[in-house]
N, C-alpha and C positions, 0 to 999 in steps of 0.2 A: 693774334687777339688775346689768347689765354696767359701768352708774354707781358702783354702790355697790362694785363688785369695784374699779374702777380708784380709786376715792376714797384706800379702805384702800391697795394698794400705792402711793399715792403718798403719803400719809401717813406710811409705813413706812418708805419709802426715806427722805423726808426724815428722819426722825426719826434714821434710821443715820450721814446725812451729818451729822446735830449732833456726834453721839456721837463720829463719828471725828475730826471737824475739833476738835473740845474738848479730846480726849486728844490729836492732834494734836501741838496747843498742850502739851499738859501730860503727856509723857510717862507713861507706868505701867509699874511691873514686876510682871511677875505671879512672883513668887514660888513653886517648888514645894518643899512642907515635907510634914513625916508622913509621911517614905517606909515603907512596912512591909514585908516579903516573906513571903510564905508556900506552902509552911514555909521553917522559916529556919534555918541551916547553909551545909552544901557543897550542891554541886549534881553531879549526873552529867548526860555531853550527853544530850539525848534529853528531858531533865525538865522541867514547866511549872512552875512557879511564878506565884503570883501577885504582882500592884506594884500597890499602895496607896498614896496617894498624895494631897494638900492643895493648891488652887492659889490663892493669894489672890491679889486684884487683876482688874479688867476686863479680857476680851481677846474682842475682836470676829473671828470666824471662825480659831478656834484650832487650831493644830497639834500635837501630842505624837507625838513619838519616844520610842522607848524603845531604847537600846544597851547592848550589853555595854564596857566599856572597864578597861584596865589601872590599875594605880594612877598614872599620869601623865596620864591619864584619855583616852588614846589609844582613839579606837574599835576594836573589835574586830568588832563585828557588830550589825549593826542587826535588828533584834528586830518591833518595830513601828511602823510609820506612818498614824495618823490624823487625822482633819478635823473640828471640828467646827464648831456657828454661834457662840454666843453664852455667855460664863460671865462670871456678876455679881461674882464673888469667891466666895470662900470654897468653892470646891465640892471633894468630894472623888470620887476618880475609881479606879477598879481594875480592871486589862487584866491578863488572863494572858496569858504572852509562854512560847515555849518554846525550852530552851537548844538552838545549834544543833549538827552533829555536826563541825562543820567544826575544823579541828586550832586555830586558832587561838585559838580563846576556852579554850583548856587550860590552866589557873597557880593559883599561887595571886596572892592582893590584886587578885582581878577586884571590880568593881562595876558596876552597872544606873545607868544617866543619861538621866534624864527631862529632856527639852527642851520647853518650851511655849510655842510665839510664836504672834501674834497680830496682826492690824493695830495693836491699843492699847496692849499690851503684849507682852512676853515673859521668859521666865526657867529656869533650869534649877534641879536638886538629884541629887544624888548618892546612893546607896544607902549602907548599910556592904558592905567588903570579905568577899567570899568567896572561899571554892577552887570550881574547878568540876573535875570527873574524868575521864578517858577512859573511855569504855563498858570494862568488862570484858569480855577475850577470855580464852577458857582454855588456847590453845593446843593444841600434840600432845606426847605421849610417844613416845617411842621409845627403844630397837628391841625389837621383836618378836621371842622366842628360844626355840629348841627346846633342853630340859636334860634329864636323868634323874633321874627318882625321887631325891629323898634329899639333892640337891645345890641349892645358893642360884645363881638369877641372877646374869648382869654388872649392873651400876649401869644405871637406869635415869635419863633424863633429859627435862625438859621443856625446849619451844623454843615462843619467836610466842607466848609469853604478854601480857597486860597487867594488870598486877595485879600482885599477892604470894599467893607460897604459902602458905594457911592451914593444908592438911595433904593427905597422900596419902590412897586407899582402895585397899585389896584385896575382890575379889569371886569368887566360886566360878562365876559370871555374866556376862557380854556385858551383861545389863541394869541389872548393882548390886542387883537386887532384895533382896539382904540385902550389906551393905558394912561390913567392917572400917577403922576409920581409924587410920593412922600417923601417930605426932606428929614427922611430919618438915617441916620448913618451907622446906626450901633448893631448890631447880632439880632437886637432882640427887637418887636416892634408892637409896643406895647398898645391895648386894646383898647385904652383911653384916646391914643392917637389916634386910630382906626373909627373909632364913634358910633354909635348905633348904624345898624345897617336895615335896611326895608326889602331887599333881594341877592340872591346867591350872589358872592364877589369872590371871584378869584386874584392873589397876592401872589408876589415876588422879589424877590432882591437882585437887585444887581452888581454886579461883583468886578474887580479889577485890580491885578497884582501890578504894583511897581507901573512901566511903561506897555505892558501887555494888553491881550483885545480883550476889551469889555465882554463877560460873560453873563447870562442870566442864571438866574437859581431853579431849580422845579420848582411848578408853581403846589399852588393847596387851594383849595375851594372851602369857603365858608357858605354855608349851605342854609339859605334862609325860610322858614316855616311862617308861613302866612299866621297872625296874630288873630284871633276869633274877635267878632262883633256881631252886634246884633240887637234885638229887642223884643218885650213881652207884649202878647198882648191876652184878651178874656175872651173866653170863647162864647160866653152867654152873659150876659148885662143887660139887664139887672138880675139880682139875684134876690132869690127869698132865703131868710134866716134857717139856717143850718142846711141852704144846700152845699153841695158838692160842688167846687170851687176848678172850673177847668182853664188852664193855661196856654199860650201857643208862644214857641221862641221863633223868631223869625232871625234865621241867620244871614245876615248880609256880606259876612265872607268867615274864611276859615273851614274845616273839613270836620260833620260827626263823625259821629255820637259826639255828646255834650256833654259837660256838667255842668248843674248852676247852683248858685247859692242862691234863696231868695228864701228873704224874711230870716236870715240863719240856718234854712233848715237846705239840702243838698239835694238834689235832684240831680240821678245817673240815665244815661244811654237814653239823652232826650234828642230825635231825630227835629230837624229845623222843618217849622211847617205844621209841624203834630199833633193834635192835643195832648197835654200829660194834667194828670188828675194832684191839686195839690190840697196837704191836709196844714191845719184840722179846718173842719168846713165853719163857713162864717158865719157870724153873730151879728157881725155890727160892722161899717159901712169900711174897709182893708184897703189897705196902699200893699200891693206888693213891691218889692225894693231889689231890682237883681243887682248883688254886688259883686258877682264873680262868671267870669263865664270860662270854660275849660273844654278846647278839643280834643279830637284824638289824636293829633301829634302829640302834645303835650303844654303846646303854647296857652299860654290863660291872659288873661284880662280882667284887671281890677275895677269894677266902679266905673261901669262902660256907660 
């Protein structure tokens, strides 16, 4: 048995010593043709693809690399490195390789370069040129703003994106669970286009490099302060000349303390509901005129 083991390996080996010492003598290329990719386009980092691939010609304990390289055919990154024993010619061979995230393999006119040496031979072949993309990032919005009822945001802008803007969304939600989209595509999303708002709306952009997956942006919350309204009314009517003139504001939305204007003159920290005493007392038969109302947010109202 131990005979017959050693027989075969020395049969073996000599046989290999013919092969090598023959092509030796008589050089071989091996040739790599049919290169295929799959799928075939651009590529984002991160993505596998597959290399397809033909190698004609003998090569006794064979190598293939596989690289990313520029169109000067400059490597950019090596992909993969294998070993194998023995190829008669003609075989064909397919490695998934995956693109890596490193900044350099980013261009376009990149190409995949298959290298395959061998003691008897060797030989390389080049892919066709593609783009490869940088991951999509969606970036942040900002700034965050507190307005009143009725009135539009300052401009909103996005930063640290990668990609392009395909469009904004508005949402009545933190979560988007139901999202309006704006067909704005620029950075910035100006507050004219946004328009008066009546309640807190949450905004976003959404973003997309090259062939990569859609990302969205952090959102921002424009935070809406109910607008005051309301109305005056007299707490005693009629009145005799030079009395003391009392008032009541009836708030019908909006949050005190108050201020009002009336007749020009300012009235502070009027609770809705209240009487407040207004001067000077009357003479002769008074229109009061409220032309301003002001809560404690800060929201006001002109000529309610």
């Amino acid at each position: 048995m131990l005979y017959g083991k050693l027989k075969g390996f020395f049969l073996r080996s000599v046989l290999l010593f013919i092969v090598a010492f023959f092509f030796k003598m008589t050089p071989v290329s091996a040739q790599v043709t049919n290169i295929i990719l799959s799928p075939t386009g651009s590529y984002c980092q991160a993505a596998t693809v597959s290399v397809t691939f033909t190698v004609a010609g003998l090569s006794l304990i064979p190598t293939t690399t596989i690289e990313i390289t520029d169109n000067a055919n400059t490597s950019l990154a090596t992909l993969y490195t294998g070993t194998g024993l023995l190829n008669l010619g003609g075989g064909q061979f397919s490695i998934s390789v995956t693109i890596p995230s490193t900044a350099a393999v980013v261009g376009t006119n990149r190409k995949f370069k298959i290298s395959y040496s061998g003691i008897l031979g060797s030989g390389t072949g080049n892919s066709s040129t593609f783009t490869i993309y940088a991951t999509t990032v969606g970036g942040s919005v900002t700034a965050a703003q507190t307005i009143c009822s009725g009135t539009a945001p300052a401009n909103l802008s996005l930063s640290g994106q990668t990609g392009s803007v395909l469009k904004w969304q508005q949402s009545s939600t933190a979560a988007f669970t139901t999202a309006t989209d704006i067909a704005v595509t620029a950075a910035t999303l100006p507050g004219a286009t946004i328009g008066p708002l009546s309640a807190t709306t949450y905004f976003r952009a959404v973003v997309q490099n090259g062939t990569c997956a859609i990302v969205n942006s952090t959102s921002v919350a424009i935070t809406v302060n109910t607008s005051p309204a309301g109305s005056l009314a007299t707490v005693i009517t009629p009145l005799c000349k030079g009395q003391q003139v009392q008032l009541r504001f009836n708030a019908s939305q909006g949050t005190g303390p108050f201020a009002l204007i009336i007749n020009g003159n300012t009235y502070s920290s009027i609770a809705s509901g209240t009487a407040f005493n207004v001067n000077p007392n009357v003479t002769a038969t008074t229109l009061f005129n409220l032309t301003k109302i002001t809560a404690a947010n800060g929201c006001a109202i002109q000529n309610p």
